[in-house]
N, CA, C and O atoms as a GROMACS GRO file, in nm:
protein
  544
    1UNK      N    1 -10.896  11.765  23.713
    1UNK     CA    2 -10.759  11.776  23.760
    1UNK      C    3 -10.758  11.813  23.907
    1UNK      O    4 -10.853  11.871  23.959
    2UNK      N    5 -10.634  11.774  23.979
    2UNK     CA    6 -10.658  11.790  24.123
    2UNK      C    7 -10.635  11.951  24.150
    2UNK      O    8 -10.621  12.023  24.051
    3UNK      N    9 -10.631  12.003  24.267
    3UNK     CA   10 -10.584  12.146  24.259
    3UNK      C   11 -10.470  12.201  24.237
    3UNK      O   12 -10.386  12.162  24.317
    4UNK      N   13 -10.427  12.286  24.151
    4UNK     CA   14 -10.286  12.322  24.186
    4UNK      C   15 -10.306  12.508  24.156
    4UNK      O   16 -10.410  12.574  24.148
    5UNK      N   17 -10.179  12.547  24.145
    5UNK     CA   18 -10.163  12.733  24.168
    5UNK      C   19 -10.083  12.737  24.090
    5UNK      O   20 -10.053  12.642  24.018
    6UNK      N   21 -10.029  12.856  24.086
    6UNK     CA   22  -9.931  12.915  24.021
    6UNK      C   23  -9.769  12.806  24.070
    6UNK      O   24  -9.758  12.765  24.186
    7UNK      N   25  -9.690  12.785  23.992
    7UNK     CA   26  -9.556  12.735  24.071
    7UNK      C   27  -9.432  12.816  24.128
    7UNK      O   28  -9.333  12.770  24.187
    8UNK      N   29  -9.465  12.962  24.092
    8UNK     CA   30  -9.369  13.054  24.128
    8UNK      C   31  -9.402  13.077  24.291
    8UNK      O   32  -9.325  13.127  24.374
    9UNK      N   33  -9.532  13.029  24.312
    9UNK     CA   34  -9.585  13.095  24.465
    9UNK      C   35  -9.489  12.994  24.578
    9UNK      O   36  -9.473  13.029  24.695
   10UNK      N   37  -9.440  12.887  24.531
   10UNK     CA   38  -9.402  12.793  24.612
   10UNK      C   39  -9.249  12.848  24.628
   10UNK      O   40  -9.194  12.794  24.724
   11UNK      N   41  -9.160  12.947  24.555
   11UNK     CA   42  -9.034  13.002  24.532
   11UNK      C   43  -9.045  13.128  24.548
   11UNK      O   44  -8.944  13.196  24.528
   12UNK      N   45  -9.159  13.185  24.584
   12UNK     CA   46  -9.159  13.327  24.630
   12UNK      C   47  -9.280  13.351  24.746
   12UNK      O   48  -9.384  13.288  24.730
   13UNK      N   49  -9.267  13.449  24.870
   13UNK     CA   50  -9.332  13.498  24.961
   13UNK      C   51  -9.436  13.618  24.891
   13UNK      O   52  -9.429  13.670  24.779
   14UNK      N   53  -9.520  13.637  24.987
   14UNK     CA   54  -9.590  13.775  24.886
   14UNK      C   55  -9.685  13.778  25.042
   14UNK      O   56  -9.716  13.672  25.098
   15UNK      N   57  -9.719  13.899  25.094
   15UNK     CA   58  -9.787  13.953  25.207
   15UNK      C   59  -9.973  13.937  25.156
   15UNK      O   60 -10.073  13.934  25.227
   16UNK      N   61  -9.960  13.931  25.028
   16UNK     CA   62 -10.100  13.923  24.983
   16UNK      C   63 -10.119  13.756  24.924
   16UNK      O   64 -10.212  13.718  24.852
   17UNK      N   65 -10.035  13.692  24.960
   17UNK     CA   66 -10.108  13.538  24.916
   17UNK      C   67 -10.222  13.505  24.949
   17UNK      O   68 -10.247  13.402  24.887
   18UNK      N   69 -10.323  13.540  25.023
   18UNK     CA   70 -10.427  13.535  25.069
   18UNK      C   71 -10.550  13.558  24.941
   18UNK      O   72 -10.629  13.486  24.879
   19UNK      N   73 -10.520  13.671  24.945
   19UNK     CA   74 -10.612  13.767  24.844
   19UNK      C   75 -10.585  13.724  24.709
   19UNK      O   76 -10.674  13.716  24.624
   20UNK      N   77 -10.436  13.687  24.682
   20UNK     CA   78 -10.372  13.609  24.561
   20UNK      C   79 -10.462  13.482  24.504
   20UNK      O   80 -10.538  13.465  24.409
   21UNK      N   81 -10.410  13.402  24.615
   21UNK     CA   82 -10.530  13.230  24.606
   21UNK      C   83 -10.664  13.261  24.592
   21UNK      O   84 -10.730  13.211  24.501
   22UNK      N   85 -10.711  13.338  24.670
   22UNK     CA   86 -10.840  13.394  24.684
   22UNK      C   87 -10.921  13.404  24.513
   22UNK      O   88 -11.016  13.346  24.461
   23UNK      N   89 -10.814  13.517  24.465
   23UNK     CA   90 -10.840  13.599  24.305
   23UNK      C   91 -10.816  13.495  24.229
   23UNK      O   92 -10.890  13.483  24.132
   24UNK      N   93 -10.721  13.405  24.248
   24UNK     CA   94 -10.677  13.263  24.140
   24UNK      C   95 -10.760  13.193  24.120
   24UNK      O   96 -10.807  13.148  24.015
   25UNK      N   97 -10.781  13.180  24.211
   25UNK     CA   98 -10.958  13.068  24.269
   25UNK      C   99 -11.042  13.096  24.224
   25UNK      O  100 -11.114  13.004  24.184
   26UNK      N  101 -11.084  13.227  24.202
   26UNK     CA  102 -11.238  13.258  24.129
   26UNK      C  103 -11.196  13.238  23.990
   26UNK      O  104 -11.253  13.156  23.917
   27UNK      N  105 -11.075  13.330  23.944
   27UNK     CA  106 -11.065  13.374  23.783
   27UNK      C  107 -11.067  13.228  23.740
   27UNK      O  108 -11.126  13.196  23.637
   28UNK      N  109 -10.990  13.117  23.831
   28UNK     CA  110 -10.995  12.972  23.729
   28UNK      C  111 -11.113  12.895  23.757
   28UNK      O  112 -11.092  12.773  23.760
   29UNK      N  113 -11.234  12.932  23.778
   29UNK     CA  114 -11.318  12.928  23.798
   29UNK      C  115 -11.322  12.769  23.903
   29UNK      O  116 -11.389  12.665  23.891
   30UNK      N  117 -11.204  12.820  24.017
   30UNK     CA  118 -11.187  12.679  24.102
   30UNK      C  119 -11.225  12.726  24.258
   30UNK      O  120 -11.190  12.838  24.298
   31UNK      N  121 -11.268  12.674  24.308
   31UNK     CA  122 -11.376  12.576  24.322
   31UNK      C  123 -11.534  12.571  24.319
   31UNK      O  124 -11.598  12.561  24.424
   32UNK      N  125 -11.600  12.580  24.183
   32UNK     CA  126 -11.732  12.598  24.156
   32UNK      C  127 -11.787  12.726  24.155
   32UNK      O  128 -11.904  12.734  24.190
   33UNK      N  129 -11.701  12.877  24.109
   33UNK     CA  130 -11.706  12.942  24.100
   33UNK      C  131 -11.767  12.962  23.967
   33UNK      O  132 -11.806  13.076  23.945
   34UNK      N  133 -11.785  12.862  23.860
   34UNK     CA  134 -11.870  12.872  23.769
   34UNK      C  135 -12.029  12.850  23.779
   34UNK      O  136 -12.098  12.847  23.677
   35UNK      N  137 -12.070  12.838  23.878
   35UNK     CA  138 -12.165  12.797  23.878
   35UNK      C  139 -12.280  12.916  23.869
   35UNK      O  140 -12.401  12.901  23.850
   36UNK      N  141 -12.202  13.045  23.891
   36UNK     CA  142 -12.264  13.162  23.898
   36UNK      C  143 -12.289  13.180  23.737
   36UNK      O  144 -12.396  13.230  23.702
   37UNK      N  145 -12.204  13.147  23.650
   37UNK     CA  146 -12.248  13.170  23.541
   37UNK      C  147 -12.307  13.100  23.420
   37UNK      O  148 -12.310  13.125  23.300
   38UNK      N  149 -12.371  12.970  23.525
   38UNK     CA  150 -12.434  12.893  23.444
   38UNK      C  151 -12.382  12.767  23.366
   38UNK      O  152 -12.436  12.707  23.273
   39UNK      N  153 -12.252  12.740  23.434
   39UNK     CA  154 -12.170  12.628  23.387
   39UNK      C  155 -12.161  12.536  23.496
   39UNK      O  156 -12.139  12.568  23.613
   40UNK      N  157 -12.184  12.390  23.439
   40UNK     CA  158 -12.205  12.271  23.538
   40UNK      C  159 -12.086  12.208  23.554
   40UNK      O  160 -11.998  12.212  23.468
   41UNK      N  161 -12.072  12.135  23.687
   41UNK     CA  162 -11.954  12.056  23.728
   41UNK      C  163 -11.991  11.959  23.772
   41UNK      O  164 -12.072  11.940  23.863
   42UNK      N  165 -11.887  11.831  23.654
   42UNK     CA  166 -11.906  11.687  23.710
   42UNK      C  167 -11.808  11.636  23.809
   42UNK      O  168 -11.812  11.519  23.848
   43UNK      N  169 -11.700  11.738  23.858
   43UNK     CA  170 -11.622  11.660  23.960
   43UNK      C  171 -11.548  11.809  23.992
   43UNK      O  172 -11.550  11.905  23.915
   44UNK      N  173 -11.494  11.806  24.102
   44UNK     CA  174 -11.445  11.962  24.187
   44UNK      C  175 -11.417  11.894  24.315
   44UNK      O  176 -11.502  11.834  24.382
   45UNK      N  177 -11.294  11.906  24.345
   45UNK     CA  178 -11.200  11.910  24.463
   45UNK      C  179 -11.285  12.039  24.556
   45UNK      O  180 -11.312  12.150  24.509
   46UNK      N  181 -11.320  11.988  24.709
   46UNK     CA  182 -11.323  12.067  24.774
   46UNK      C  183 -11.507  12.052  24.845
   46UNK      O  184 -11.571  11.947  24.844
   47UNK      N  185 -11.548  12.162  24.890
   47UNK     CA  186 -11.676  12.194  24.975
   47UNK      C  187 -11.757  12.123  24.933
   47UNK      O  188 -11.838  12.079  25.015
   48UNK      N  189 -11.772  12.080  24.780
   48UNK     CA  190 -11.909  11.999  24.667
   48UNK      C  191 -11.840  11.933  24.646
   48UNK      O  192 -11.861  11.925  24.525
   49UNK      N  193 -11.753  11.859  24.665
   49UNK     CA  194 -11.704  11.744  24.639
   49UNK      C  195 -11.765  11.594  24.643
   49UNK      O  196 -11.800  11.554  24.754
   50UNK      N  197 -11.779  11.524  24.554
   50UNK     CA  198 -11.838  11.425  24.616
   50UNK      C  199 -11.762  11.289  24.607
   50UNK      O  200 -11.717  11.225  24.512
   51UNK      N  201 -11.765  11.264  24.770
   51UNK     CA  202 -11.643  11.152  24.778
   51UNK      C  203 -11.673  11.010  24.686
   51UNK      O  204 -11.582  10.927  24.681
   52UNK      N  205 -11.740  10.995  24.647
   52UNK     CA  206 -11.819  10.811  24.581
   52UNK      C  207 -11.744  10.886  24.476
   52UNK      O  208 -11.663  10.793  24.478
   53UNK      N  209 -11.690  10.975  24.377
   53UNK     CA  210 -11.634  11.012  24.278
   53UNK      C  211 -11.509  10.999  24.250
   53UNK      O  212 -11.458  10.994  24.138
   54UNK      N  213 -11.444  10.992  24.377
   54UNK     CA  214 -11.270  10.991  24.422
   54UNK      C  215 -11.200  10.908  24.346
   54UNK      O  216 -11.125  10.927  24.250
   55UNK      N  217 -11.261  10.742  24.447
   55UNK     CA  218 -11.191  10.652  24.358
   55UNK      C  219 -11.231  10.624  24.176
   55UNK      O  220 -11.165  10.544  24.110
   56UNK      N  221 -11.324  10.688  24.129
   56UNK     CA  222 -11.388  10.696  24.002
   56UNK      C  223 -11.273  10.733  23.892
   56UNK      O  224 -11.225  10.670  23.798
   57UNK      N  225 -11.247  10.873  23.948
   57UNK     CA  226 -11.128  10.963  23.894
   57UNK      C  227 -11.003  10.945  23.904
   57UNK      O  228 -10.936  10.995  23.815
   58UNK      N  229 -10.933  10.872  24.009
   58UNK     CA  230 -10.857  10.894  24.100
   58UNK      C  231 -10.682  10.817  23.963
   58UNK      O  232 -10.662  10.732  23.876
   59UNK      N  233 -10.644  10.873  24.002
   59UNK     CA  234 -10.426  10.890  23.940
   59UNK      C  235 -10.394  10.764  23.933
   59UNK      O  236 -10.443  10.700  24.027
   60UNK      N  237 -10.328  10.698  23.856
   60UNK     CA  238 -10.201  10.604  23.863
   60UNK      C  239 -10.084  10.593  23.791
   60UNK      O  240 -10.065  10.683  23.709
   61UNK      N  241 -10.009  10.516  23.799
   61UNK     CA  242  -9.877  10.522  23.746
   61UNK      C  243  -9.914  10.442  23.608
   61UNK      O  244 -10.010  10.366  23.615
   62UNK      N  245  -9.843  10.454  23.476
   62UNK     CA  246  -9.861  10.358  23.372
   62UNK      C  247  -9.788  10.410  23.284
   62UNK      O  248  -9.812  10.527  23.255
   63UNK      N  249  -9.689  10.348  23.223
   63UNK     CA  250  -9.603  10.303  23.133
   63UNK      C  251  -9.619  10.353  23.041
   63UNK      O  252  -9.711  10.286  22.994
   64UNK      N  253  -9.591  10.453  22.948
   64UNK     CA  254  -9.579  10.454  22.835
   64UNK      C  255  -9.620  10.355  22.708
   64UNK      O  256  -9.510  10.316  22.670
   65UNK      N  257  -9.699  10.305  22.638
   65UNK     CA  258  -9.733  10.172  22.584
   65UNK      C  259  -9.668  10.144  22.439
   65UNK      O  260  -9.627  10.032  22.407
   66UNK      N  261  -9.660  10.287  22.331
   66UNK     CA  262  -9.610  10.282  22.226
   66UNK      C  263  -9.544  10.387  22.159
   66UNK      O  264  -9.550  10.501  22.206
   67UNK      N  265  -9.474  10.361  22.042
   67UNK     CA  266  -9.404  10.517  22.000
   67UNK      C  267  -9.492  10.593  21.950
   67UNK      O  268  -9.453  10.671  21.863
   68UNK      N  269  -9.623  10.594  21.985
   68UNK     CA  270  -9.714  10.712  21.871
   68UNK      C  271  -9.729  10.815  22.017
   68UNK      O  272  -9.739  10.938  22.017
   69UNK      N  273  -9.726  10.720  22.138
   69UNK     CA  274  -9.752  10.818  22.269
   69UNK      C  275  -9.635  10.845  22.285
   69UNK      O  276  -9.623  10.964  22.259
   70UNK      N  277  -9.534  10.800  22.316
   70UNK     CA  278  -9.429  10.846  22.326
   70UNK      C  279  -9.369  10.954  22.264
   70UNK      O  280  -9.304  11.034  22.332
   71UNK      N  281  -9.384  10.972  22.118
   71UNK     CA  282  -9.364  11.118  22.090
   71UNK      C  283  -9.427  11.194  22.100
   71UNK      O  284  -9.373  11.302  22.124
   72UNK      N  285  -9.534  11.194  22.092
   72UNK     CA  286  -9.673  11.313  22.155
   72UNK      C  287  -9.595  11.360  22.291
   72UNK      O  288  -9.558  11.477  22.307
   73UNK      N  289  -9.572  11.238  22.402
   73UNK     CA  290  -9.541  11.300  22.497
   73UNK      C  291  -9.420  11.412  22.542
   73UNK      O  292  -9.414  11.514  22.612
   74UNK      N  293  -9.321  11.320  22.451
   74UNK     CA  294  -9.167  11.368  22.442
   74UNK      C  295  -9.096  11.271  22.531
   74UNK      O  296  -8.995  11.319  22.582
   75UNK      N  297  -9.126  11.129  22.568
   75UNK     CA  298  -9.078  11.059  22.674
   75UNK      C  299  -9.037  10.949  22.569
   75UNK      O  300  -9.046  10.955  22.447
   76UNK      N  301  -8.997  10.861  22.638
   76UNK     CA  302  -8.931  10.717  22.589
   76UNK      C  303  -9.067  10.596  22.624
   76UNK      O  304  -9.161  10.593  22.704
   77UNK      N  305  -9.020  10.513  22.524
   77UNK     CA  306  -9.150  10.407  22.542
   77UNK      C  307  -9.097  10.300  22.669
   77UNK      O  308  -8.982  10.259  22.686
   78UNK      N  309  -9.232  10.268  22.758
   78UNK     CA  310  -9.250  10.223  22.911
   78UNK      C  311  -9.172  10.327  23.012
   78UNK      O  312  -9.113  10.281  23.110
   79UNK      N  313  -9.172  10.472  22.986
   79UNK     CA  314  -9.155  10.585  23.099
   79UNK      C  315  -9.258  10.576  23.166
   79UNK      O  316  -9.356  10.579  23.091
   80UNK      N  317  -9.284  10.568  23.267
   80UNK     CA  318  -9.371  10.571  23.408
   80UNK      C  319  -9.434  10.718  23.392
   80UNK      O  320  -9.350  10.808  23.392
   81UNK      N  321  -9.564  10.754  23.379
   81UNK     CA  322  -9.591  10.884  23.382
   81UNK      C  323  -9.745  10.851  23.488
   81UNK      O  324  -9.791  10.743  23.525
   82UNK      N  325  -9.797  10.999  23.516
   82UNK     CA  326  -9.902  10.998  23.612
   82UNK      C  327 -10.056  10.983  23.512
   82UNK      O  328 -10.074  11.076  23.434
   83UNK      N  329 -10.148  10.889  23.514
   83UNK     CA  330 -10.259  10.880  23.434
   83UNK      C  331 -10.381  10.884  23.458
   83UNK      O  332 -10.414  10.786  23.525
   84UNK      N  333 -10.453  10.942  23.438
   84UNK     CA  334 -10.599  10.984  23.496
   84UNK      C  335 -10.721  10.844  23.369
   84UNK      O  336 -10.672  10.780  23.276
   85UNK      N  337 -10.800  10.842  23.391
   85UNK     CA  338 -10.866  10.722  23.357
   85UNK      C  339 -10.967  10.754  23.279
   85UNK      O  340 -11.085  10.734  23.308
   86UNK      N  341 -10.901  10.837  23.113
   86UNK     CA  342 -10.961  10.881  23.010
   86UNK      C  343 -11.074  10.894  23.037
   86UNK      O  344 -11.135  10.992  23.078
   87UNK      N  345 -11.121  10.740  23.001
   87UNK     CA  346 -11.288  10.705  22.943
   87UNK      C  347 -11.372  10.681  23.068
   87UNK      O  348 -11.471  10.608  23.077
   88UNK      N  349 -11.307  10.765  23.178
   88UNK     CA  350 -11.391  10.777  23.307
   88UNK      C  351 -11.418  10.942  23.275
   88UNK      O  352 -11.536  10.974  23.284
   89UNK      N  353 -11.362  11.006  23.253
   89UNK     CA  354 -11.432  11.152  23.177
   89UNK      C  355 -11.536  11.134  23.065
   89UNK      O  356 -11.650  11.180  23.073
   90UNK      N  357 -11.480  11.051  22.940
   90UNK     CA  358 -11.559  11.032  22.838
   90UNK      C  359 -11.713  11.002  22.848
   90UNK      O  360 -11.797  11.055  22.775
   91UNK      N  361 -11.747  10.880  22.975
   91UNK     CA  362 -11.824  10.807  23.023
   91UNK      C  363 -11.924  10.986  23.036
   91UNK      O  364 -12.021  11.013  22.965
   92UNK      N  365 -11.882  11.053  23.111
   92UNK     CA  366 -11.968  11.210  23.170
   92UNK      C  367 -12.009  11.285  23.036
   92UNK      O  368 -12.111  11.354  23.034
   93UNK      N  369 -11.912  11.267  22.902
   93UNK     CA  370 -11.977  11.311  22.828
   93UNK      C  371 -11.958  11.490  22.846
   93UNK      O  372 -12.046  11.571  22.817
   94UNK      N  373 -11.849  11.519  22.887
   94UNK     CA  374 -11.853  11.662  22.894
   94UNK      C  375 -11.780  11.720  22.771
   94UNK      O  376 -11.721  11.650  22.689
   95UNK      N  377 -11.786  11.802  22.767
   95UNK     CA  378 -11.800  11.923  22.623
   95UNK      C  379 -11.630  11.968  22.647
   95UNK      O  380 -11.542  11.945  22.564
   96UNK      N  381 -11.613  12.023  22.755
   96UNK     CA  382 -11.431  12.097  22.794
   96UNK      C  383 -11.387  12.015  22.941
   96UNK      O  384 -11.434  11.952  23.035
   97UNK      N  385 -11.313  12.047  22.907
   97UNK     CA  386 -11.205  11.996  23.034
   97UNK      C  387 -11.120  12.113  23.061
   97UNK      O  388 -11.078  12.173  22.962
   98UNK      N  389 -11.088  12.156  23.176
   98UNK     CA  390 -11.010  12.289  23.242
   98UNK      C  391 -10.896  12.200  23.259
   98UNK      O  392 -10.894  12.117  23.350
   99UNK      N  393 -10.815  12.212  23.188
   99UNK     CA  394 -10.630  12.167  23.219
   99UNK      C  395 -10.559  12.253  23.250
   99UNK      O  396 -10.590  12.367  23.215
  100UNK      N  397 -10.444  12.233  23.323
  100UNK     CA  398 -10.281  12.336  23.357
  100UNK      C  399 -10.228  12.321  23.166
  100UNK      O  400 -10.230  12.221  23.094
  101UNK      N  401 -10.196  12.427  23.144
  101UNK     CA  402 -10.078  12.436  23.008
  101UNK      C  403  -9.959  12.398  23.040
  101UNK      O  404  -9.893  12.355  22.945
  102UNK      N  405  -9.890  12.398  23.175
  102UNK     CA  406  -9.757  12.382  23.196
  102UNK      C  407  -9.754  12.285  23.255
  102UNK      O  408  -9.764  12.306  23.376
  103UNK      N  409  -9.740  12.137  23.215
  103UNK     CA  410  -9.732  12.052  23.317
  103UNK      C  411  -9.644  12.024  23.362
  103UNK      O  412  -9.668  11.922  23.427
  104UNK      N  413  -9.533  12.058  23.374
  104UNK     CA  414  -9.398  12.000  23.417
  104UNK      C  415  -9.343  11.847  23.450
  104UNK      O  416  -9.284  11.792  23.543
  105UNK      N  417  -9.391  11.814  23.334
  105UNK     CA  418  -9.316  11.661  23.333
  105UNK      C  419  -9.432  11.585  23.363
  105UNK      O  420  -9.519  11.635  23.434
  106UNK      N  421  -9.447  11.454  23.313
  106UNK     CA  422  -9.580  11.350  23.315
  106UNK      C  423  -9.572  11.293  23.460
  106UNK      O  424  -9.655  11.208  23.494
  107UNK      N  425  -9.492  11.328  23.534
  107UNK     CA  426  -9.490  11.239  23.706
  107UNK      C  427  -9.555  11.382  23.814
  107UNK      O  428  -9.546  11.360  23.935
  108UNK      N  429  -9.598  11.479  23.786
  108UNK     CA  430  -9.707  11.591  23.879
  108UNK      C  431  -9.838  11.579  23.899
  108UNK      O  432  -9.932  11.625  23.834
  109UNK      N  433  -9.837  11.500  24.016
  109UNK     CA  434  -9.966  11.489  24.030
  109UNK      C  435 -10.092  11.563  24.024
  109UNK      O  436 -10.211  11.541  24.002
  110UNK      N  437  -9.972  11.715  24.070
  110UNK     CA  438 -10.173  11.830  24.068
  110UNK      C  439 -10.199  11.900  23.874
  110UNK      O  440 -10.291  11.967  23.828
  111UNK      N  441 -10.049  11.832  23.798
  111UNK     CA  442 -10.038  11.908  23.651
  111UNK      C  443 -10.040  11.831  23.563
  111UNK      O  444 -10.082  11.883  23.460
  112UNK      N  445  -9.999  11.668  23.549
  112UNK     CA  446 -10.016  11.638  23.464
  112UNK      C  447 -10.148  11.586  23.394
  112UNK      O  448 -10.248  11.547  23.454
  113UNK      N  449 -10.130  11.594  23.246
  113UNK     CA  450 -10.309  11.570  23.168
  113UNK      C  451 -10.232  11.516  23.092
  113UNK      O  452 -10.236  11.600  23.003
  114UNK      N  453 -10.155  11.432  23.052
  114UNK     CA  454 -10.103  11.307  22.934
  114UNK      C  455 -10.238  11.283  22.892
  114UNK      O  456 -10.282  11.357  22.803
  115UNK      N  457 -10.329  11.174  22.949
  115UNK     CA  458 -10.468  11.128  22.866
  115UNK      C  459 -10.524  11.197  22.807
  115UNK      O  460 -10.592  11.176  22.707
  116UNK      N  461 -10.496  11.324  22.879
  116UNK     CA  462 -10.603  11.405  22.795
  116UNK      C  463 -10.565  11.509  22.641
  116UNK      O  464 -10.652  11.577  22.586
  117UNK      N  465 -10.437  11.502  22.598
  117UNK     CA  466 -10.336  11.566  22.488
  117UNK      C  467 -10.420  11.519  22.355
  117UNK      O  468 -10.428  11.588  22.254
  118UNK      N  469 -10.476  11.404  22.372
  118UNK     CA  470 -10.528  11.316  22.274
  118UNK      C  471 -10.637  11.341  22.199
  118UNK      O  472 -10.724  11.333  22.286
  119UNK      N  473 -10.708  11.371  22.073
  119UNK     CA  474 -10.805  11.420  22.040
  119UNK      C  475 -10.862  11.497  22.116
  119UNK      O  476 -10.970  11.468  22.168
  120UNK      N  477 -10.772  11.662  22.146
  120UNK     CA  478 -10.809  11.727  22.204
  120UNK      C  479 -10.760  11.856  22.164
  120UNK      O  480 -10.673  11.816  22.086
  121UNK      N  481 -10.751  11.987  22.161
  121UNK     CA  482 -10.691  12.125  22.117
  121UNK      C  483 -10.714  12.169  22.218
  121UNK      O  484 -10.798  12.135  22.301
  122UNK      N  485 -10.580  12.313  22.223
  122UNK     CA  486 -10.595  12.372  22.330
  122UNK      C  487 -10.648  12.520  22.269
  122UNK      O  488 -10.618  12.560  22.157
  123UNK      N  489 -10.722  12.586  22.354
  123UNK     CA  490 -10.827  12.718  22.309
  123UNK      C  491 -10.806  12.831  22.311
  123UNK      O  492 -10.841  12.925  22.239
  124UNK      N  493 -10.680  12.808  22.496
  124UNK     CA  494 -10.681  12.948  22.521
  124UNK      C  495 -10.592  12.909  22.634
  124UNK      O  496 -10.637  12.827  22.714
  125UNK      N  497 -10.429  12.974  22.657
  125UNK     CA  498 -10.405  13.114  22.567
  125UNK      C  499 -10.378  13.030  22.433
  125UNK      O  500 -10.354  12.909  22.430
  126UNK      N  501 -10.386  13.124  22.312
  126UNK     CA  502 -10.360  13.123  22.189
  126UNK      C  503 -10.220  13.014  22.202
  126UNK      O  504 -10.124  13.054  22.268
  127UNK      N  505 -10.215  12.879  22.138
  127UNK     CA  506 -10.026  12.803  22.124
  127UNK      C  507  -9.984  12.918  22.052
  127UNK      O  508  -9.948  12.979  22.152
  128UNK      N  509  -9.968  12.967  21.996
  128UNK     CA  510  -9.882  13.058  21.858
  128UNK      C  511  -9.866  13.134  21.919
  128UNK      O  512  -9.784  13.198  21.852
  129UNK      N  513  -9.892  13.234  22.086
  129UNK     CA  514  -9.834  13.296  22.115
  129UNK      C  515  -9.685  13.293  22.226
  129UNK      O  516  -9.615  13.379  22.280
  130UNK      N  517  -9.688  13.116  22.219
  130UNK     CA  518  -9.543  13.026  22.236
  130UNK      C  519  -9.450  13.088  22.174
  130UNK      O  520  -9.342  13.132  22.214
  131UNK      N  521  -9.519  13.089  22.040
  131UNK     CA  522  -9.363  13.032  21.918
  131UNK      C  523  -9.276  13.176  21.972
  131UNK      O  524  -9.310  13.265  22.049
  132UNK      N  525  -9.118  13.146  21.873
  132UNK     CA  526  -9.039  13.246  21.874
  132UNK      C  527  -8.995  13.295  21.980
  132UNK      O  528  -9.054  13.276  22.086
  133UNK      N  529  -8.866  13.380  21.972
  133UNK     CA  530  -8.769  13.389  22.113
  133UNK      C  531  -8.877  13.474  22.216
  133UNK      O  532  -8.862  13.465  22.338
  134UNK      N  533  -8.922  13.509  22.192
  134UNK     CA  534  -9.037  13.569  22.312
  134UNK      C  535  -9.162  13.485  22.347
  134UNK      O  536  -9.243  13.520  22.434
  135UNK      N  537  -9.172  13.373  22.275
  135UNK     CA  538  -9.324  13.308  22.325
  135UNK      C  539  -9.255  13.202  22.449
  135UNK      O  540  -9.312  13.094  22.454
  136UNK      N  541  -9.134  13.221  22.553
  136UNK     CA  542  -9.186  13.174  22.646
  136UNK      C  543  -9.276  13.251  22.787
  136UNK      O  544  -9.324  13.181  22.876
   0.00000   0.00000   0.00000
C-alpha cells in the first residue's frame, strides 16, 4: 500500500507532528522498520525502494465487474474504484499484507485495499471490537 497517516492529522495542527510521524512510522512498522525484527519486505515506499517494482505494483481505475463484488464492497456494479494488481502480490507469495482498516471509500489512493478484502481476514484490531453503539 502506498503511504498514508492518520486522517485527523490533515484537520488538525499539533507542535509535535514531527515526533508524531516520526512514532507512526516506526510503530507501523513503515518504512522498513521491521527489518530490525527479522521481518522481510517485498515492496516499501521510500529510501529501499526499488523503482523496477513501481510499475509492477502500481493503481488503476476498474469497474466493479459483478454483484458478488459489489456487495462485499458496498458499491453498485461498474462503480469505478482504485485497484492494485492482486496476483502481482500473490506472484511474491507473501504470508501478510499490512492494510489501512479505514479506507474511506474505494477511490483513496494511499487507503484503498478492495483486491485485497478477498480470501483474506483481518487480525488485528479485533472486528468485534466495531460492533455496538461504542465500537466506532
Amino acid at each position: 500500500m502506498r503511504g498514508w497517516n492518520p486522517r485527523s492529522w490533515a484537520e488538525t495542527t499539533s507542535r509535535d507532528r514531527f515526533a508524531e510521524l516520526t512514532r507512526w512510522e516506526h510503530d507501523t512498522l513503515d518504512p522498513k522498520h521491521g527489518i530490525a525484527y527479522g521481518l522481510e519486505y517485498t515492496y516499501s515506499l521510500g529510501v529501499g525502494e526499488l523503482a523496477d517494482y513501481e510499475p509492477f505494483f502500481a493503481t488503476s481505475y476498474l469497474r466493479v465487474p459483478d454483484d458478488r463484488a459489489a456487495a462485499t464492497l458496498g458499491v453498485a456494479v461498474g462503480e469505478p474504484i482504485i485497484y492494485f494488481p492482486r496476483r502481482a502480490y500473490d506472484m511474491w507469495n507473501r504470508r501478510y499484507l499490512i492494510l489501512p482498516f479505514d479506507f474511506e471509500g474505494w477511490l483513496d489512493l494511499s487507503r484503498s485495499a478492495a483486491p485485497f478484502l478477498f480470501q483474506t481476514r483481518q487480525v488485528n484490531p479485533d472486528p468485534a471490537g466495531f460492533e455496538g453503539p461504542e465500537g466506532t
